[in-house]
LOPAFI-738766 format. One record per residue: z, x negated, y negated of N, C-alpha, C in turn. Coordinates in nm, 4 decimals. Layout:
BEGIN
{{Z,X,Y},{Z,X,Y},{Z,X,Y}}
...
# end
This chain:
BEGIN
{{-1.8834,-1.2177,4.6702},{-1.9718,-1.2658,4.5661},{-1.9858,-1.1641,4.4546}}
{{-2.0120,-1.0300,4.4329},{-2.0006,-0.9617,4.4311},{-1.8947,-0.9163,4.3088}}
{{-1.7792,-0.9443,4.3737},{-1.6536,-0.9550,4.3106},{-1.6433,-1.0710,4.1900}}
{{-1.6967,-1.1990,4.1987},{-1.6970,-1.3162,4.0721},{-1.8180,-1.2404,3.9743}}
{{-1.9136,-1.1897,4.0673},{-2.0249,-1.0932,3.9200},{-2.0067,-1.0699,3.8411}}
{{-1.9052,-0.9435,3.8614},{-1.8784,-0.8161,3.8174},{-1.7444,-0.8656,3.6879}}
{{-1.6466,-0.9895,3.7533},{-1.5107,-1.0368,3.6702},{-1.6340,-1.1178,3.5380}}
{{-1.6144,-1.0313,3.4602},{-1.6760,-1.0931,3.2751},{-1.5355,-1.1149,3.2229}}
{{-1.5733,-1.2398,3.1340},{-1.4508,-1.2602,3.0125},{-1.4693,-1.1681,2.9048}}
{{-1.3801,-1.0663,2.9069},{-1.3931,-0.9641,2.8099},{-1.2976,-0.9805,2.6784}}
{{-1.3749,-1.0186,2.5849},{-1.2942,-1.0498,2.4572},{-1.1974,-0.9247,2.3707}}
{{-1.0863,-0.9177,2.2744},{-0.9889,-0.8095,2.2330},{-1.0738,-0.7209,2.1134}}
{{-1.1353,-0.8176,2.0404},{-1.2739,-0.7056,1.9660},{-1.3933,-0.8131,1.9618}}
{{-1.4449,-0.7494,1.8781},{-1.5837,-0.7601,1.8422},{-1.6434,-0.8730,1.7892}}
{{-1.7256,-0.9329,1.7897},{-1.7858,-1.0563,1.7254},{-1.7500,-1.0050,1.5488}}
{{-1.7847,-0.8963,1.4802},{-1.8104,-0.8569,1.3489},{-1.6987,-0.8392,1.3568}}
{{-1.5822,-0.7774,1.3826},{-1.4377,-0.7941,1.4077},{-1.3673,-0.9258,1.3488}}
{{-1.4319,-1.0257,1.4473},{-1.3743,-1.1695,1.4152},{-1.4202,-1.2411,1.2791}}
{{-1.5678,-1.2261,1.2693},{-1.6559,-1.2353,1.1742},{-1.5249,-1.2082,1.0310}}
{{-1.4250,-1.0617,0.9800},{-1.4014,-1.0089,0.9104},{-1.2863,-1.0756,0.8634}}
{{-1.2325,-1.1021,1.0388},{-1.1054,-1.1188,1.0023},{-1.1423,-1.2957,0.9633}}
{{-1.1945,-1.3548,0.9668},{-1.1731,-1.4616,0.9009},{-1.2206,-1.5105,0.7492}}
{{-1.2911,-1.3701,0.7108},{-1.3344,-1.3712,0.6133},{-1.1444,-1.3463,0.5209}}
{{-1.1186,-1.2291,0.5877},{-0.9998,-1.2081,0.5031},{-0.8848,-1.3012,0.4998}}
{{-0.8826,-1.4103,0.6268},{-0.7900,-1.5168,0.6563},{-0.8275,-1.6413,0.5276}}
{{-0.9718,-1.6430,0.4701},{-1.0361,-1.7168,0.3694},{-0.9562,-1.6303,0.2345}}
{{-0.9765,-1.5443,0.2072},{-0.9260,-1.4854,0.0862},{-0.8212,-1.4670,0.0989}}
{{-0.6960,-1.4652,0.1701},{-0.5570,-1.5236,0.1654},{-0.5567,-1.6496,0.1279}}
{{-0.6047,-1.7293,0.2095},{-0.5681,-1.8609,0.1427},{-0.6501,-1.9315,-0.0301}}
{{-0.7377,-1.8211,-0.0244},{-0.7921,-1.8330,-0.1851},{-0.6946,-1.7838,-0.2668}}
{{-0.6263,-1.7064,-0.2471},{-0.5055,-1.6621,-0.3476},{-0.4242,-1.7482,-0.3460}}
{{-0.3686,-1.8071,-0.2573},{-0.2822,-1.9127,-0.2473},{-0.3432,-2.0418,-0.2840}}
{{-0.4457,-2.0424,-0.2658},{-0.4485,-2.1603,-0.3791},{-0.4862,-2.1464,-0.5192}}
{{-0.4988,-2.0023,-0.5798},{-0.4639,-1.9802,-0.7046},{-0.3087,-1.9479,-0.7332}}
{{-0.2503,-1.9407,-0.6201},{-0.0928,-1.9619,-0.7408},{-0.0058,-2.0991,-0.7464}}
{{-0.1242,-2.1609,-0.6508},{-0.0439,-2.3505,-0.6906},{-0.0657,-2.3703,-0.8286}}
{{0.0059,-2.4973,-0.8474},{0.0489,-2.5568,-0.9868},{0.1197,-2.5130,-1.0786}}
{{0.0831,-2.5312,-1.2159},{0.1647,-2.4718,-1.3000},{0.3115,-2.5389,-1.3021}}
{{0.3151,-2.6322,-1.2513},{0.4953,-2.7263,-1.2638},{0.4663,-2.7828,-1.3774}}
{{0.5562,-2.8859,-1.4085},{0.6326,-2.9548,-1.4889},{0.6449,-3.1327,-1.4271}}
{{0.6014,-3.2291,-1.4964},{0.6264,-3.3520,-1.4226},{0.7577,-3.4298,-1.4712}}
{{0.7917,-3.3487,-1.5905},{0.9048,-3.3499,-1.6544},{1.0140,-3.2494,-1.5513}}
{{1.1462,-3.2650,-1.5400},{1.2466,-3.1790,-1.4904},{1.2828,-3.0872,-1.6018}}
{{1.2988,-3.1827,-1.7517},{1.3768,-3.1154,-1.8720},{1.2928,-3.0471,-1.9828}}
{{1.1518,-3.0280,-1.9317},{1.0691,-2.9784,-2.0269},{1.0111,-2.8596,-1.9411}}
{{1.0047,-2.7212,-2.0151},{0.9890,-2.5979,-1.9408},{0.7934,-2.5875,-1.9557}}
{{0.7295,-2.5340,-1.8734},{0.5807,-2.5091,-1.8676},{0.5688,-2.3690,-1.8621}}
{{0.5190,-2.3174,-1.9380},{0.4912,-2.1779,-1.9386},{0.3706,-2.1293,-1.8905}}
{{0.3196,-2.2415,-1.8316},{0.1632,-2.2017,-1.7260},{0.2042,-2.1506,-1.6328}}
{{0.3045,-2.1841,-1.5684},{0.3815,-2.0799,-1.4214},{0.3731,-1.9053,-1.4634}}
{{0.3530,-1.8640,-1.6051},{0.3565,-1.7049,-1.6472},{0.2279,-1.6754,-1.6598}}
{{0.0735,-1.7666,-1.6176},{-0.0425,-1.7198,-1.7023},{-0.0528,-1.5541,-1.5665}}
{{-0.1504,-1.5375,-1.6281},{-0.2333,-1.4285,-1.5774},{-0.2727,-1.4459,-1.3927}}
{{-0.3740,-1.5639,-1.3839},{-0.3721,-1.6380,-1.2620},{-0.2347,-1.6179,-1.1379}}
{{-0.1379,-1.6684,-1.1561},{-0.0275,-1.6810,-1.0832},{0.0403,-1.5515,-1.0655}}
{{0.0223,-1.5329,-1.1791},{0.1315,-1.3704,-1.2024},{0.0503,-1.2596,-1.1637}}
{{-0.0807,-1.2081,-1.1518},{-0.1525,-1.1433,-1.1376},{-0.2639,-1.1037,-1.0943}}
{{-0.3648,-1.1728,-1.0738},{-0.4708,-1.2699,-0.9778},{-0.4302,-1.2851,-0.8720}}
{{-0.3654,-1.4206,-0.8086},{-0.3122,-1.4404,-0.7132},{-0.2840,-1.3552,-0.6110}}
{{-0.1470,-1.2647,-0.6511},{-0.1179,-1.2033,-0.5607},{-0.1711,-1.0902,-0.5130}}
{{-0.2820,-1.0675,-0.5810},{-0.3806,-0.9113,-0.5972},{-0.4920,-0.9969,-0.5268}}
{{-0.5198,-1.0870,-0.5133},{-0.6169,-1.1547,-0.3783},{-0.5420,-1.1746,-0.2383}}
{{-0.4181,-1.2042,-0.2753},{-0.3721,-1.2234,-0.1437},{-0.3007,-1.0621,-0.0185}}
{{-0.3482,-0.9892,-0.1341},{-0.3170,-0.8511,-0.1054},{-0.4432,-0.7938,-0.0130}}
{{-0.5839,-0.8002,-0.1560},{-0.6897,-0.7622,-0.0664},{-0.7110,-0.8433,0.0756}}
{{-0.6723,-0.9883,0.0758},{-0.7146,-1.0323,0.1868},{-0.6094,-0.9842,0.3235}}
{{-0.4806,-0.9487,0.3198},{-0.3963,-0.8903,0.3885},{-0.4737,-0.7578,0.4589}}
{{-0.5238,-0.6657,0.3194},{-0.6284,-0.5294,0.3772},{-0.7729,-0.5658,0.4602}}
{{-0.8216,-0.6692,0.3996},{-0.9426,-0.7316,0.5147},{-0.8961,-0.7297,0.6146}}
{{-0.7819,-0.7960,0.6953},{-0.7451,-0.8477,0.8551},{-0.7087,-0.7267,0.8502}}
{{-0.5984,-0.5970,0.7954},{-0.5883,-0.5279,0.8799},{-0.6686,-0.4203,0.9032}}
{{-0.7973,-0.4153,0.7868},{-0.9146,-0.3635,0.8687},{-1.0137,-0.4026,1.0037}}
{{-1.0244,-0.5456,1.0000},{-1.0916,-0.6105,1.0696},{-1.0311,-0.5580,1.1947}}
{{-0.8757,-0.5716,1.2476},{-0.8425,-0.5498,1.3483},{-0.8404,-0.3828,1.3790}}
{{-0.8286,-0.2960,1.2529},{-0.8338,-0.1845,1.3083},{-0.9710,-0.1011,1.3616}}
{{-1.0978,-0.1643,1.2929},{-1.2200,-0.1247,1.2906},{-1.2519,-0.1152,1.4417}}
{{-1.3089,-0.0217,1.4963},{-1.3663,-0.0268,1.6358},{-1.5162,0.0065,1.6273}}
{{-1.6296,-0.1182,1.6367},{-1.7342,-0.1417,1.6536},{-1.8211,-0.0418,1.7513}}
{{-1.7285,0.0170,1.8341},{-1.8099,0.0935,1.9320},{-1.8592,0.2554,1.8929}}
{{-1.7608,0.2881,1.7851},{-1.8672,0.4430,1.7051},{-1.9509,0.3942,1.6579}}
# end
């Protein structure tokens, strides 16, 4: 009896851990949905919204910080 006590489901981190990393799994996909659009419904007519600021610069500088969120989240150890 004794023995089923003592066996806890011991989770890989931390509640605030998980908490982080899904914060940063949210701001990946916020970047990614700032570099949708910007096409053409035309094939033969060029859109130069695919070059704004947003897509080209924005975007991938969110999807960066959110990359550094998860791999803080996972590196952080709650227990210091």
């Amino acid at each position: 009896m004794k023995n089923n006590e003592e066996h806890k489901h011991e989770f890989l981190f931390e509640k605030v851990n998980y908490k982080i990393l899904l914060i940063g799994i949210a701001v990946i996909a916020f970047g990614f949905i700032l570099m949708s659009g910007g096409g053409s419904d035309d094939p033969n007519v060029f859109n130069e919204d695919i070059f704004n600021f947003r897509r080209i610069r924005l975007a991938p500088t969110t999807v960066l910080i959110g990359f550094g969120i998860t791999i803080y989240a996972i590196l952080k150890n709650p227990k210091k």
